[in-house]
Each structure stands twice: as structure tokens, then as C-alpha cells.
N, C-alpha and C positions, 0 to 999 in steps of 0.2 A: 538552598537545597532543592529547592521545590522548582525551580530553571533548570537543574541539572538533571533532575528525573523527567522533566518532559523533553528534554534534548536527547536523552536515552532513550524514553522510549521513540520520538520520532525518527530518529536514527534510526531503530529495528524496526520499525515499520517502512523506511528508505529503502533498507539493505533485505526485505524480504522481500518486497512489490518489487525491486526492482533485480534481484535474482531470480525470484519467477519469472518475473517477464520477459527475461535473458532465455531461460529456460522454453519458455513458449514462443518465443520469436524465431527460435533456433527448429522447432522442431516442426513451427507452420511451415517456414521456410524450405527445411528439409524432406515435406509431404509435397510442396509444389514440385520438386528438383523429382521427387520420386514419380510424381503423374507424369512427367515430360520422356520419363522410361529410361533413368539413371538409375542405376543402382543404387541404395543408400542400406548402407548394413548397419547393424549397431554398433559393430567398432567404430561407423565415418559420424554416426550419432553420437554418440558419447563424446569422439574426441572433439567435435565441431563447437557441442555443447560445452565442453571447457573451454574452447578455443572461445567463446562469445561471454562465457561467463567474464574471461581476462581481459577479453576487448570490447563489448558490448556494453555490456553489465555496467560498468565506472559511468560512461556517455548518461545511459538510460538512467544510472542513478541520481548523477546531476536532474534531468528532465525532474524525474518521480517528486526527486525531494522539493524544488522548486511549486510545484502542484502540492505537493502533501503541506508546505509553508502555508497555503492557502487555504487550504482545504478544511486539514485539522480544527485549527482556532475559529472557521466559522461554523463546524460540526461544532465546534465547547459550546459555543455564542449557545447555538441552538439547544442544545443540553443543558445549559443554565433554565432555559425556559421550557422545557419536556423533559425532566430527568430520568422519565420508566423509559423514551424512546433512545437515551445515549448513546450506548450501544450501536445499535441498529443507523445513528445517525452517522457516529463514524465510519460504521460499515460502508453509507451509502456514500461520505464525504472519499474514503481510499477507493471507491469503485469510478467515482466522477474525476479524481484528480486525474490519473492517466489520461482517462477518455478527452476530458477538457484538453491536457496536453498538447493529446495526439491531434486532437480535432483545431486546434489553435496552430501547430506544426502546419500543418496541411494547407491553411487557409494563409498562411502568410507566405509559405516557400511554395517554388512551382513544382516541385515532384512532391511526395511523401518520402519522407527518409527512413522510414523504418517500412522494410516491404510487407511484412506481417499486418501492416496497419492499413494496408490497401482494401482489404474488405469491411462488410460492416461483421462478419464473424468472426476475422482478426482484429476489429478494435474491440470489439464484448470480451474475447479471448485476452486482450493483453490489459485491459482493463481488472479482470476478475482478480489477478494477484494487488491490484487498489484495496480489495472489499477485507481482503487476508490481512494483508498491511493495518485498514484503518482498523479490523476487529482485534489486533497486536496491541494496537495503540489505546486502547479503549481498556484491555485488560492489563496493561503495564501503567499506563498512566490514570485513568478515569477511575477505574473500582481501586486503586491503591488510593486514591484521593477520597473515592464514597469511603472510604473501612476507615482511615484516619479518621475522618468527620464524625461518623457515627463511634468511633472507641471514642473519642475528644467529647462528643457529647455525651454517651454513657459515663463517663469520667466524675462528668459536670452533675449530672440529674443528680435531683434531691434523696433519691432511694438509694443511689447508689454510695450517698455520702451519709444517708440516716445509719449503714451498716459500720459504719467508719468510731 
């Protein structure tokens, strides 16, 4: 049971990091086409933005999940040994996984493949839905795990069995 809820929650944190980031690749993209003095109205926004959610979105999410694989369980590692920072560590682990991604993309292929990711404020920018992602993941999977522990132990304590 306890595979199956961290596969869920890392799944929703796949399918959020990696819809935003559809969401914000689409819309950097769609501000460069606008500086070059294209029209871009909110109908070619909207439907562009579906159109990458359909097509985008699946690609980036493979990327995302392959990063959040990593990311996640050495964000636990590190929460095993700082548990007031957990939180915050997944935070920081969903904000790195893209980044690393992207930055490993880059370094191996000769172009960038994602053109949003050509600057260093479109890799911050397609990065940030990482931080959303890993605080998902932290509140589906990590505080559902702290609350079990702490009822399991309240359970256990001797006060709570002297009332018994």
C-alpha cells in the first residue's frame, strides 16, 4: 500500500510540473513570436496552449518524471535526517529536477530542445512548476506518512492505553 501511495503521489507531481511547464513554455515562446511583431491574441494563446498541452506536455512529462525519479527519494534520504526541513526539501528537490533536466539536455544535445529553456529566466521559469510539483509530493505523500506515525504512536503510548 505504502508503493502505491508514493507512485500516486509522484505521478501528481509528474502530471503538475510537467502541465505547467507545457503551460509556461508555451506562453515564453508565444512572448518571443510577440516582440518580433506577430500578433498573438488570446484566442492563438489558449488554443496554442492546448495544442502543447496534447503535444508537449506527454514528451516534457517523460523528461520531468525521469528527474522527479531522482530527485524525490534523495529529497526522503535527506528528510529522514532534517525532518522540520522535508518540506522545503522536496520543494528544493521538484525546483532542481527540471533545472538539472534541462541543464543535462543541453549539455549532451547540440541545440536546446525546448526554446523556452534558452535563457537563464526560461530555465528559473520552467523550473518553478519542479518546486509546485515536489510541495505536491510532500503534502500527498510525506505529511500523510508523518500523521500515520504520529496516530501509530499515539495508539502505542502508555496514556493513551492507561484510558483504555
Amino acid at each position: 500500500m505504502k508503493a502505491l501511495k508514493w507512485f500516486l503521489a509522484w505521478l501528481a507531481a509528474v502530471l503538475v510540473t510537467a502541465g505547467l511547464g507545457s503551460v509556461i513554455q508555451t506562453q515564453l515562446n508565444l512572448a518571443r513570436i510577440a516582440e518580433l511583431g506577430a500578433p498573438v491574441g488570446v484566442s492563438e494563446r489558449l488554443e496554442t496552449t492546448l495544442h502543447d498541452l496534447v503535444g508537449f506536455a506527454p514528451l516534457w512529462a517523460i523528461i520531468v518524471a525521469a528527474a522527479m525519479l531522482v530527485a524525490l527519494p534523495v529529497a526522503g534520504g535527506l528528510a529522514r535526517r532534517w525532518p522540520t526541513l522535508s518540506t522545503g526539501l522536496f520543494v528544493l528537490a521538484g525546483f532542481l529536477a527540471p533545472l538539472v533536466a534541462l541543464l543535462v539536455m543541453d549539455g549532451m544535445l547540440p541545440i536546446t530542445p525546448i526554446a523556452a529553456a534558452r535563457s537563464l529566466s526560461g530555465l528559473l521559469l520552467l523550473s518553478l512548476p519542479g518546486a509546485v510539483g515536489g510541495w505536491l509530493y510532500a503534502r500527498l505523500f510525506v505529511q500523510r506518512q508523518k500523521g500515520q506515525i504520529f496516530h501509530q504512536a499515539a495508539q502505542r503510548s502508555p496514556s493513551s492505553q492507561a484510558g483504555s
